[in-house]
C-alpha positions as a Markdown table, in Angstrom:
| # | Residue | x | y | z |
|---|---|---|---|---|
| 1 | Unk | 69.2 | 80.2 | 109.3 |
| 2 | Unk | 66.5 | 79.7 | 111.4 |
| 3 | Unk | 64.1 | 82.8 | 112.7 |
| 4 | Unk | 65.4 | 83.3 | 115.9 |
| 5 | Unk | 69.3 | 82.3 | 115.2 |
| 6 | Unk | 72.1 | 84.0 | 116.8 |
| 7 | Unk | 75.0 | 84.8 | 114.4 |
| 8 | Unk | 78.0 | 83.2 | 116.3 |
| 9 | Unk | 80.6 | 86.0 | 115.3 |
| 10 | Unk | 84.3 | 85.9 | 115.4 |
| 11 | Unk | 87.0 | 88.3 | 114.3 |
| 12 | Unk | 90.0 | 87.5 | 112.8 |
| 13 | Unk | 92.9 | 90.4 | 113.7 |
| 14 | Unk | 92.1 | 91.9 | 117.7 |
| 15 | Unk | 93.1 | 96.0 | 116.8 |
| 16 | Unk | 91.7 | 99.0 | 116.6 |
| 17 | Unk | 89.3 | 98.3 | 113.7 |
| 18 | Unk | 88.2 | 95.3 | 115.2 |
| 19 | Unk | 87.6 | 97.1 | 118.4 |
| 20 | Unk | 84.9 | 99.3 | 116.5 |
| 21 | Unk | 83.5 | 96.1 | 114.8 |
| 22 | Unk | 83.0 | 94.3 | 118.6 |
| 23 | Unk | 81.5 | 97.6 | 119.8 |
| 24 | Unk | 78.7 | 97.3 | 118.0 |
| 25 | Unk | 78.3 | 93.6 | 117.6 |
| 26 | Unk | 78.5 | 93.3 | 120.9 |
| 27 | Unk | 75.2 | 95.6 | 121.1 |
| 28 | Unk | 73.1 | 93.6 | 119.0 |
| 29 | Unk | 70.6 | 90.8 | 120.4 |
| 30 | Unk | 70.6 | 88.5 | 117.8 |
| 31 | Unk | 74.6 | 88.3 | 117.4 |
| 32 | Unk | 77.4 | 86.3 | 119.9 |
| 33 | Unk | 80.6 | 87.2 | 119.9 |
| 34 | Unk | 82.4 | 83.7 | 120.6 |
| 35 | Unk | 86.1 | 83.9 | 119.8 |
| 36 | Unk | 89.0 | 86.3 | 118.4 |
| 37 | Unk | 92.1 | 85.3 | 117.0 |
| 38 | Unk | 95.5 | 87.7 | 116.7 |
| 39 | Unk | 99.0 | 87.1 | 117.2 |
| 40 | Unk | 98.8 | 90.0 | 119.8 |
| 41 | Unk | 97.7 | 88.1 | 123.0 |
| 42 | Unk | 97.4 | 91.3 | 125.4 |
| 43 | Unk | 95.5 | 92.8 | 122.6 |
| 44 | Unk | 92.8 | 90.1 | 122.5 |
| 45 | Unk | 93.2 | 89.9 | 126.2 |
| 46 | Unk | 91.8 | 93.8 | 126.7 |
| 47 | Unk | 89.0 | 93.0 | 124.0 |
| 48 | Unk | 88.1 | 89.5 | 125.3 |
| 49 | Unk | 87.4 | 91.2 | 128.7 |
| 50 | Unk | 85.7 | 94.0 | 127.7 |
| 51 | Unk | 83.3 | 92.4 | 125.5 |
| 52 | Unk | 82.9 | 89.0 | 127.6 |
| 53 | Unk | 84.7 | 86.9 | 124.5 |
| 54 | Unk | 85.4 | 83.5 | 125.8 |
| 55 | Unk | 87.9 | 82.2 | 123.6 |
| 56 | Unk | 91.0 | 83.7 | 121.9 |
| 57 | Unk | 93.4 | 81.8 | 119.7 |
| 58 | Unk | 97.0 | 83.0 | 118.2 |
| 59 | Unk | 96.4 | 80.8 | 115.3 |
| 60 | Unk | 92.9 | 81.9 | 112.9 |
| 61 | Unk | 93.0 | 78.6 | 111.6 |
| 62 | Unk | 92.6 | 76.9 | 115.1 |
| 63 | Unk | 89.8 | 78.9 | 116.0 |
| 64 | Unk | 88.0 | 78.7 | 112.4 |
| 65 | Unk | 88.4 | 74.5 | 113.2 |
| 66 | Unk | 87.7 | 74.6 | 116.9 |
| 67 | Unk | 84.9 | 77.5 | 117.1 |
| 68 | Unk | 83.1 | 77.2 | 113.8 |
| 69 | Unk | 81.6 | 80.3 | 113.8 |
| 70 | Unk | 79.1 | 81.2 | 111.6 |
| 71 | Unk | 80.6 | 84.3 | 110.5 |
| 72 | Unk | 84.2 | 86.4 | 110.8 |
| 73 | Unk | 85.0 | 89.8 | 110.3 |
| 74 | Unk | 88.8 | 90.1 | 109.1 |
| 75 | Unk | 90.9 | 92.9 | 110.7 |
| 76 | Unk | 94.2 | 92.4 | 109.5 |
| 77 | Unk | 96.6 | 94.3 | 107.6 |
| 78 | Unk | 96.1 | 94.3 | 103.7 |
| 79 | Unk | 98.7 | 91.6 | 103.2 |
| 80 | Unk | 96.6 | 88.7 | 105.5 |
| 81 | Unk | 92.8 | 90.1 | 104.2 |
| 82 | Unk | 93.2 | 87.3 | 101.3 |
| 83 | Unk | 94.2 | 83.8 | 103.3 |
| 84 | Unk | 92.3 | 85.1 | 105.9 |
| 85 | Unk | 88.9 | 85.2 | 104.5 |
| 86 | Unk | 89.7 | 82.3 | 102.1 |
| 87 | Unk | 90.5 | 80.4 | 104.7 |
| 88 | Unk | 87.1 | 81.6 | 106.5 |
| 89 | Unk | 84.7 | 80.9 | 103.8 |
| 90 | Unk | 86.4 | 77.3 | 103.0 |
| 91 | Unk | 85.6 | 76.7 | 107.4 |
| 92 | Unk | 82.2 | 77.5 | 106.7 |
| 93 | Unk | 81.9 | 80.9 | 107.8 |
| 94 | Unk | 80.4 | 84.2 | 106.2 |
| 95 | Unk | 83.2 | 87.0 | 106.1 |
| 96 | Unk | 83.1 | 91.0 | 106.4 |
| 97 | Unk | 86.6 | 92.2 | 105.1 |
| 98 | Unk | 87.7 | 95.0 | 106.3 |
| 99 | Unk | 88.8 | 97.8 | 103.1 |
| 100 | Unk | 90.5 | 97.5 | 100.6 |
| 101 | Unk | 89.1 | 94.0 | 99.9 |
| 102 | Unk | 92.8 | 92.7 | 99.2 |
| 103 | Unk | 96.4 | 93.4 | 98.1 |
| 104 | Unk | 95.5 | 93.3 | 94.3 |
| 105 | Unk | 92.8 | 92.2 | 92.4 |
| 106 | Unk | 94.0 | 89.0 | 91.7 |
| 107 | Unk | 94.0 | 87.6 | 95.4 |
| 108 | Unk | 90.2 | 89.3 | 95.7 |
| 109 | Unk | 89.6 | 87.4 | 92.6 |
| 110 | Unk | 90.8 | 84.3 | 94.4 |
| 111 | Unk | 88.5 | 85.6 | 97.4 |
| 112 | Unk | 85.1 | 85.8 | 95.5 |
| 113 | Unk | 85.8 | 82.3 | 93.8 |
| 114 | Unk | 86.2 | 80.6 | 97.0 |
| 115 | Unk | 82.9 | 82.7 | 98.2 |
| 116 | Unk | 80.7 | 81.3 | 95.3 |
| 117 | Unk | 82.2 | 77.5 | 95.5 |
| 118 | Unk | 81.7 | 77.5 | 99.2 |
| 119 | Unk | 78.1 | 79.5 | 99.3 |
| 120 | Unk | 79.4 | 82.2 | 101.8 |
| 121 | Unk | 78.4 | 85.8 | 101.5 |
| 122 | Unk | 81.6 | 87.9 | 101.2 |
| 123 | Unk | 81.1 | 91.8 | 102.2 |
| 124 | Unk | 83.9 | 94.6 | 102.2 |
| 125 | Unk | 83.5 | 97.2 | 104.7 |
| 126 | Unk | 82.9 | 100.1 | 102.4 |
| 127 | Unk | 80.5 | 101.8 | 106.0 |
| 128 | Unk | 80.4 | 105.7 | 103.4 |
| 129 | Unk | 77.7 | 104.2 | 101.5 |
| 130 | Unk | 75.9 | 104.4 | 104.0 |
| 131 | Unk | 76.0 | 107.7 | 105.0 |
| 132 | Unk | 72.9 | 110.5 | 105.3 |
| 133 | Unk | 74.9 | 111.7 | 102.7 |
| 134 | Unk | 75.3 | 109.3 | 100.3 |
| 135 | Unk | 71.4 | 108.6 | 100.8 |
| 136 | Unk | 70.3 | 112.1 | 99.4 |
| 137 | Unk | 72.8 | 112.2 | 96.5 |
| 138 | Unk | 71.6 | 108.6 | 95.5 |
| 139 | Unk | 68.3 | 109.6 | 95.7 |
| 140 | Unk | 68.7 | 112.7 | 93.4 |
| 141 | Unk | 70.1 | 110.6 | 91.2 |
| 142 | Unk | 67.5 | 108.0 | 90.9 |
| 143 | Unk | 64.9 | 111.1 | 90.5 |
| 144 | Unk | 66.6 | 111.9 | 87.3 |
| 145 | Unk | 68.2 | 115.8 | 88.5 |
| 146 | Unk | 71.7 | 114.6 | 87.4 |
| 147 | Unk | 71.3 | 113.2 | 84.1 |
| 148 | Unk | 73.6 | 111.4 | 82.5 |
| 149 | Unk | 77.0 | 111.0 | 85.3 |
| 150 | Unk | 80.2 | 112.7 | 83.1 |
| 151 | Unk | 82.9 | 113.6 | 85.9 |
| 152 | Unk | 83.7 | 112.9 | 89.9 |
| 153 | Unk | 86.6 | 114.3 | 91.7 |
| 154 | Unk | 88.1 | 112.5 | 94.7 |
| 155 | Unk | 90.2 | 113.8 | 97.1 |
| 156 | Unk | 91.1 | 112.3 | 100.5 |
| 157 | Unk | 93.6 | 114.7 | 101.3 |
| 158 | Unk | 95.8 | 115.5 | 104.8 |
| 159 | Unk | 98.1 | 117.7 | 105.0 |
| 160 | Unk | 100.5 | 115.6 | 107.8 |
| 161 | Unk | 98.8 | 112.3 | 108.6 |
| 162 | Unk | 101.4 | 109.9 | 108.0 |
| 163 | Unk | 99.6 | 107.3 | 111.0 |
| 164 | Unk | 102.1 | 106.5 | 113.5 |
| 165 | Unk | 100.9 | 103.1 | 114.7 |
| 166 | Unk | 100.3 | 99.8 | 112.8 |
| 167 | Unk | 102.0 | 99.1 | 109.3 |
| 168 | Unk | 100.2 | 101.7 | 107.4 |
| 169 | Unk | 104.1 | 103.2 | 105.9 |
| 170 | Unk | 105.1 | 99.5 | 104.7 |
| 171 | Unk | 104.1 | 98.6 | 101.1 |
| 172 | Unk | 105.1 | 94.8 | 101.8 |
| 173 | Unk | 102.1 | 94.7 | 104.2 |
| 174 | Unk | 99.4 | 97.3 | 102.8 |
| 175 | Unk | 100.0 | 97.1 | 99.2 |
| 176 | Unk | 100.7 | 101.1 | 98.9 |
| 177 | Unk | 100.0 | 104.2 | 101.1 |
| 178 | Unk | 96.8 | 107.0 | 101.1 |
| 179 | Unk | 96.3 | 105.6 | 98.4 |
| 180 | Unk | 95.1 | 102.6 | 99.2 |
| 181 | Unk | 94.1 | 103.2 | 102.4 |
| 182 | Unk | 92.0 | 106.6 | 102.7 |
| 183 | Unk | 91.5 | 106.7 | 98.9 |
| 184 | Unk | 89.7 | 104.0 | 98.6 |
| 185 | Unk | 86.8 | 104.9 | 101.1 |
| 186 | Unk | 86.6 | 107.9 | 98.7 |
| 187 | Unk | 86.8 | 106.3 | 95.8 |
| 188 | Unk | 84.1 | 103.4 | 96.8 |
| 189 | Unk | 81.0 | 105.8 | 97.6 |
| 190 | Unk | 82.0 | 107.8 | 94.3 |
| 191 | Unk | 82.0 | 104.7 | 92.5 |
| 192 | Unk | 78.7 | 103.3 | 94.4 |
| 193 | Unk | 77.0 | 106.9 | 93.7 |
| 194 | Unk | 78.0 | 106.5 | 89.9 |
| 195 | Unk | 76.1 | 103.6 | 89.9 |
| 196 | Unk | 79.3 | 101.2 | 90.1 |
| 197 | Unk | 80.5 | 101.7 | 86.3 |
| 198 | Unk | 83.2 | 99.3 | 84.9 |
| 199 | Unk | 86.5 | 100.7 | 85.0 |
| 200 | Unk | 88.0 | 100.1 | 81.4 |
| 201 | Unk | 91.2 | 102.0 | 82.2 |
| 202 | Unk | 93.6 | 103.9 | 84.9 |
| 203 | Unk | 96.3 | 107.0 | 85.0 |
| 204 | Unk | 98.1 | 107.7 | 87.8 |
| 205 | Unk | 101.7 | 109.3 | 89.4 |
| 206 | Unk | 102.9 | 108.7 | 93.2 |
| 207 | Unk | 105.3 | 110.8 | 94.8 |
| 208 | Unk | 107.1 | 110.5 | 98.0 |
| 209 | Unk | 108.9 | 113.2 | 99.5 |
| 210 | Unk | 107.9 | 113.6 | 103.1 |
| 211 | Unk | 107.2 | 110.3 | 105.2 |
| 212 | Unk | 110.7 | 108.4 | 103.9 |
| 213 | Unk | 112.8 | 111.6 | 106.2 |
| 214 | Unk | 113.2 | 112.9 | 110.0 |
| 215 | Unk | 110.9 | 115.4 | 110.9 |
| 216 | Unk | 110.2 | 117.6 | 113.3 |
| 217 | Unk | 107.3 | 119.5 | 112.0 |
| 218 | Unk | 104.7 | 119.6 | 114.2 |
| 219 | Unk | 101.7 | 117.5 | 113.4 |
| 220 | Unk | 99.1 | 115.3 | 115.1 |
| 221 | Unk | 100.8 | 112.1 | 114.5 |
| 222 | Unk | 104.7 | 113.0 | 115.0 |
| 223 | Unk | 107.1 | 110.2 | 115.1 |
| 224 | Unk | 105.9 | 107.7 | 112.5 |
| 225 | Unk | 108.5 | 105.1 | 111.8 |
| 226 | Unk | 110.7 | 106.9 | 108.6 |
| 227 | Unk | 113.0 | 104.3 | 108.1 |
| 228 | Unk | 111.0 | 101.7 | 106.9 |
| 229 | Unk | 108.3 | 103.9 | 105.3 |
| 230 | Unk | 107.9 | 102.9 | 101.6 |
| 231 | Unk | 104.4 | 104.0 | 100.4 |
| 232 | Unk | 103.5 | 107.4 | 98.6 |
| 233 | Unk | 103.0 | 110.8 | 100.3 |
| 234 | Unk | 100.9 | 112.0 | 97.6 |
| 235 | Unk | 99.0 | 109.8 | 94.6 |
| 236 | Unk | 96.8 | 111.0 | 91.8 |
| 237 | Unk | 95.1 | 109.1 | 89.1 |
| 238 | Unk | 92.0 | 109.0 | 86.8 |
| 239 | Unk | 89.7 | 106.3 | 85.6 |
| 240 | Unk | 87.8 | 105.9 | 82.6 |
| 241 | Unk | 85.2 | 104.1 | 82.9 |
| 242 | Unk | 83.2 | 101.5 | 80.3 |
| 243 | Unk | 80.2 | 103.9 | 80.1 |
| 244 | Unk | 82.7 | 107.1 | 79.1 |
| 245 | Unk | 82.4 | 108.6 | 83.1 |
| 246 | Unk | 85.8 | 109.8 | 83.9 |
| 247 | Unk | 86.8 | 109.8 | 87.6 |
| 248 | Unk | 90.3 | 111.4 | 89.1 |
| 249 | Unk | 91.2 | 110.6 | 92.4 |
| 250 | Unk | 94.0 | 112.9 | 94.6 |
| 251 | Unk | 94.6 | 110.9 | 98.6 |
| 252 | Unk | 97.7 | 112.2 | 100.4 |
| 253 | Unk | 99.2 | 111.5 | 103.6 |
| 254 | Unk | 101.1 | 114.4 | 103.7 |
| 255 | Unk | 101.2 | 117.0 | 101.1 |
| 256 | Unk | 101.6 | 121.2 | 101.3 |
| 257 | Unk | 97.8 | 122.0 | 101.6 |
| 258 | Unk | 95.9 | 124.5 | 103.1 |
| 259 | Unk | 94.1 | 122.1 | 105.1 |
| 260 | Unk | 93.1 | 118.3 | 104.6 |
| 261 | Unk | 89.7 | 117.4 | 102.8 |
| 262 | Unk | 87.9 | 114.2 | 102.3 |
| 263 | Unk | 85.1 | 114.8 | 99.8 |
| 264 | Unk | 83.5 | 114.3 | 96.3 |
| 265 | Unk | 82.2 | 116.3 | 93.4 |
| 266 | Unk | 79.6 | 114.7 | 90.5 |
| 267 | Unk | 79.1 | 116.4 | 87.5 |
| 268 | Unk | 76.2 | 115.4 | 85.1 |
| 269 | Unk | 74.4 | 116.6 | 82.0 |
| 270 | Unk | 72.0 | 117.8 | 83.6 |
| 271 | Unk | 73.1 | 118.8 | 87.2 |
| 272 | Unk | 75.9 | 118.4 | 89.9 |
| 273 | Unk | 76.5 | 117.4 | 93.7 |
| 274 | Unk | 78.7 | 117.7 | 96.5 |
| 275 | Unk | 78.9 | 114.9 | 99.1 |
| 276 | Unk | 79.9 | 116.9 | 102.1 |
| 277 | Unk | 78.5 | 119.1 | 102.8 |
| 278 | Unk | 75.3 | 117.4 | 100.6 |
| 279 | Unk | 74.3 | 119.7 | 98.3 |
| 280 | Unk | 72.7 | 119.8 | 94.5 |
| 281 | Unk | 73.8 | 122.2 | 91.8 |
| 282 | Unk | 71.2 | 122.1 | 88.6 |
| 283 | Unk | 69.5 | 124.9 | 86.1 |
| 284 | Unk | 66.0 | 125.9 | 87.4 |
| 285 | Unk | 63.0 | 128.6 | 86.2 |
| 286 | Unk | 66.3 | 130.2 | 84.0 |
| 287 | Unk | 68.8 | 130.4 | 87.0 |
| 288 | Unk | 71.7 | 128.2 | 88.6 |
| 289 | Unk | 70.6 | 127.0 | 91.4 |
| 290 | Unk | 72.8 | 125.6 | 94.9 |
| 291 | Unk | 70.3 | 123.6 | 97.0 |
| 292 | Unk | 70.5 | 121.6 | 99.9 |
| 293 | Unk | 68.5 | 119.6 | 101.9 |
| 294 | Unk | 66.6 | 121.6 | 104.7 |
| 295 | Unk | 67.3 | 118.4 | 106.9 |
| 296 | Unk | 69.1 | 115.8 | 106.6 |
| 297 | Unk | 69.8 | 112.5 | 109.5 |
| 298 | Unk | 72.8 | 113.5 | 111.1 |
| 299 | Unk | 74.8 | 110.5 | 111.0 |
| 300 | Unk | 78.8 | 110.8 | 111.8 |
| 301 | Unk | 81.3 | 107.4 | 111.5 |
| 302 | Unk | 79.7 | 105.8 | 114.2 |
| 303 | Unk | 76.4 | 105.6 | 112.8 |
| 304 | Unk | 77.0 | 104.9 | 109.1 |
| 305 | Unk | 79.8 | 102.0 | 110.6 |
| 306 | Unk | 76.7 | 100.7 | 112.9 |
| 307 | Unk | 74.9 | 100.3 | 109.7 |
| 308 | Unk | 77.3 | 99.0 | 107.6 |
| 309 | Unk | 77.8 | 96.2 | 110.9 |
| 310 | Unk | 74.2 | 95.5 | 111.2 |
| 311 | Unk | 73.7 | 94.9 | 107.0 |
| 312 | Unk | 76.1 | 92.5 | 107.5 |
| 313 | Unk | 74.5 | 90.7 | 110.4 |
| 314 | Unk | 71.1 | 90.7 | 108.5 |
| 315 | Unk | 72.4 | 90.1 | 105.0 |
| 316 | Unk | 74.2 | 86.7 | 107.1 |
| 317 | Unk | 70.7 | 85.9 | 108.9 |
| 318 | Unk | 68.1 | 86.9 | 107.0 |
| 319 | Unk | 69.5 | 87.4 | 103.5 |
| 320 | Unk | 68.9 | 91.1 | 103.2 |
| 321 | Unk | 70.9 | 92.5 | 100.2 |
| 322 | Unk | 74.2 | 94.3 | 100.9 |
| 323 | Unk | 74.8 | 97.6 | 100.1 |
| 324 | Unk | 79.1 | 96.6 | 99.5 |
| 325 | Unk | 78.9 | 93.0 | 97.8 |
| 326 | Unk | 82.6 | 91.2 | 97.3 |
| 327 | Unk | 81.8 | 92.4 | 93.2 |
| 328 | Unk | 81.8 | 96.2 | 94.1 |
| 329 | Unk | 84.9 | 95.4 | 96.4 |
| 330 | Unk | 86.7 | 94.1 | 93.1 |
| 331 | Unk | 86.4 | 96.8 | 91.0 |
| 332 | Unk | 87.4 | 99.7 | 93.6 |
| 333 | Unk | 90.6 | 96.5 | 93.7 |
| 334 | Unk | 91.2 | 97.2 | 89.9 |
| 335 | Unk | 91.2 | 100.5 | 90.3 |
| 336 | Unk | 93.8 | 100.9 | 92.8 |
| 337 | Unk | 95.8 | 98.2 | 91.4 |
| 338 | Unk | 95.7 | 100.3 | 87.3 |
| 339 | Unk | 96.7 | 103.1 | 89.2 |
| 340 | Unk | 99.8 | 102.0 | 90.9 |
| 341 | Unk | 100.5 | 100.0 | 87.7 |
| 342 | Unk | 100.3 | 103.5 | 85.5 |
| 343 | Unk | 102.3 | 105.2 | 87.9 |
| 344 | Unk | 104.7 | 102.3 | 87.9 |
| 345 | Unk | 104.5 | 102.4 | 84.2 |
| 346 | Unk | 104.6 | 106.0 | 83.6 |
| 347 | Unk | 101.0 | 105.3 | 81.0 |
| 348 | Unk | 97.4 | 104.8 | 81.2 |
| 349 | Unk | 96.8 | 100.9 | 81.7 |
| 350 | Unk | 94.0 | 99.0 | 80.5 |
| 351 | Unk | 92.0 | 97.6 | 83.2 |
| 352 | Unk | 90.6 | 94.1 | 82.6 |
């Protein structure tokens, strides 16, 4: 693209996640947002006003003909992120998908083919990665004071956060539950810290006992919609991985904890670290030492989500790599999918 291009940008799905995408688009000089398209017409209405968007479209596929934009961002539910962005990439258009990349691995397979044959950059919005956080333990790593990677624990854990909005309880539309959408996030920067290992194979058990009944528990999102809730409360699992790492995962909705957590541990041969808070855990002058970094950039959602929005943009304009490529977006896939399928299966599955 020329030097001094604006990236005509469209988003595909007009809700809350797309709201955050448009906030920070709409901030950036060398982007224009020029359509949206949802079902939801007062929902693109309230968008399409705020952020000066002049068209909107109830059918994607209208727009993508009509509009041509030069690049999308989906922001659907699981079950449309597939035709969506296939459909996107075939119109010409460069696509940010919104985590997990798809349903199964199979349908993002189906996504990346139709992102090579049609030369369109396809991106997952993985924004953890680029966290302070992530940054230092990255950097250790690279600097040799872990060693060889053996072990990371994942846990995305709330104690009653069953959402009460969207389709979040349907596995017909998302694929699964916390799971699949709070374990992943978890799972992704593990994986990207690792240094993105192939996973070879998967273990894993879901349990619902909570979200599927009436309750009147107090909680922060009371009233979710029981009778059509069919994901997991709780789900635990454990990769292997091609290079012998081992990672186990626990992401929970709702489950009888102390408090919730959202966090990972790495354990190498020759030290450890914790992503929040950032620390380093490693054998110096004959002791075990805890350090942690005297400062770090404080950087909360909204910064690491305005980096992960502006990669995008540049990696569109400019070709700058991307720190969450379609690839790395695939093999978190394939390790959601063996762990459903093990905990389907009641056995480890090979991952292929």
């Amino acid at each position: 693209m020329a030097k001094n291009k604006k990236l005509r940008y469209a988003l595909i799905g007009a809700g809350g996640i797309a709201g955050t995408h448009m906030s920070y688009l709409s901030k950036m000089d060398d982007v224009e947002l020029v359509a949206l398209a949802d079902i939801n017409e007062a929902g693109m209405a309230k968008h399409a006003e705020k952020f000066g968007i002049p068209e909107s479209f109830t059918d994607y596929r209208e727009m993508l003909k009509k509009v041509k934009p030069d690049a999308v961002s989906v922001c659907t539910p699981n079950f449309l992120h597939a035709p969506c962005a296939i459909d996107a990439l075939k119109a010409g258009a460069h696509a940010l998908v919104e985590k997990p990349l798809a349903m199964n691995a199979r349908e993002g397979q189906q996504m990346l083919n139709a992102a090579k044959k049609n030369k369109r950059k396809l991106v997952i919005g993985f924004q953890n990665r680029f966290s302070s956080n992530t940054r230092y333990l990255t950097s250790a790593i690279e600097a040799g004071q872990f060693g060889k990677i053996l072990y990371a624990r994942c846990q995305a854990l709330r104690r009653r956060g069953i959402p009460n909005w969207g389709v979040f309880g349907r596995k017909d539309l998302q694929g699964g539950g916390p799971m699949i959408d709070i374990g992943v996030h978890i799972i992704e920067v593990a994986h990207f810290v690792m240094g993105s290992p192939k996973p070879v194979a998967a273990f894993g058990q879901t349990f619902t006992y909570l979200g599927d009944k009436k309750s009147d528990v107090v909680s922060q999102w009371p009233n979710w919609d029981y009778k059509s809730y069919t994901v997991e409360d709780l789900a635990v699992g454990q990769i292997r991985f091609e290079n012998g790492a081992i990672m186990s995962i626990e992401s929970s909705f709702a489950a009888h904890i102390k408090e919730g957590i959202n966090n990972f541990t790495i354990m190498g041969e020759k030290g450890g670290g914790s992503w929040t808070p950032p620390g380093i855990f490693r054998d110096d002058a004959g002791h075990m030492i805890n350090s942690e970094p005297g400062w770090i950039p404080p950087q909360g959602f909204g910064d690491q989500f305005e980096d992960k929005m502006r990669n995008f943009v540049d990696h569109c304009l400019h070709n700058k790599p991307t720190l969450a490529p379609a690839e790395h977006g695939l093999m978190v896939q394939k390790i959601l999918d063996g762990i459903y399928e093990s905990a389907e299966k009641g056995r480890e599955v090979k991952i292929k």
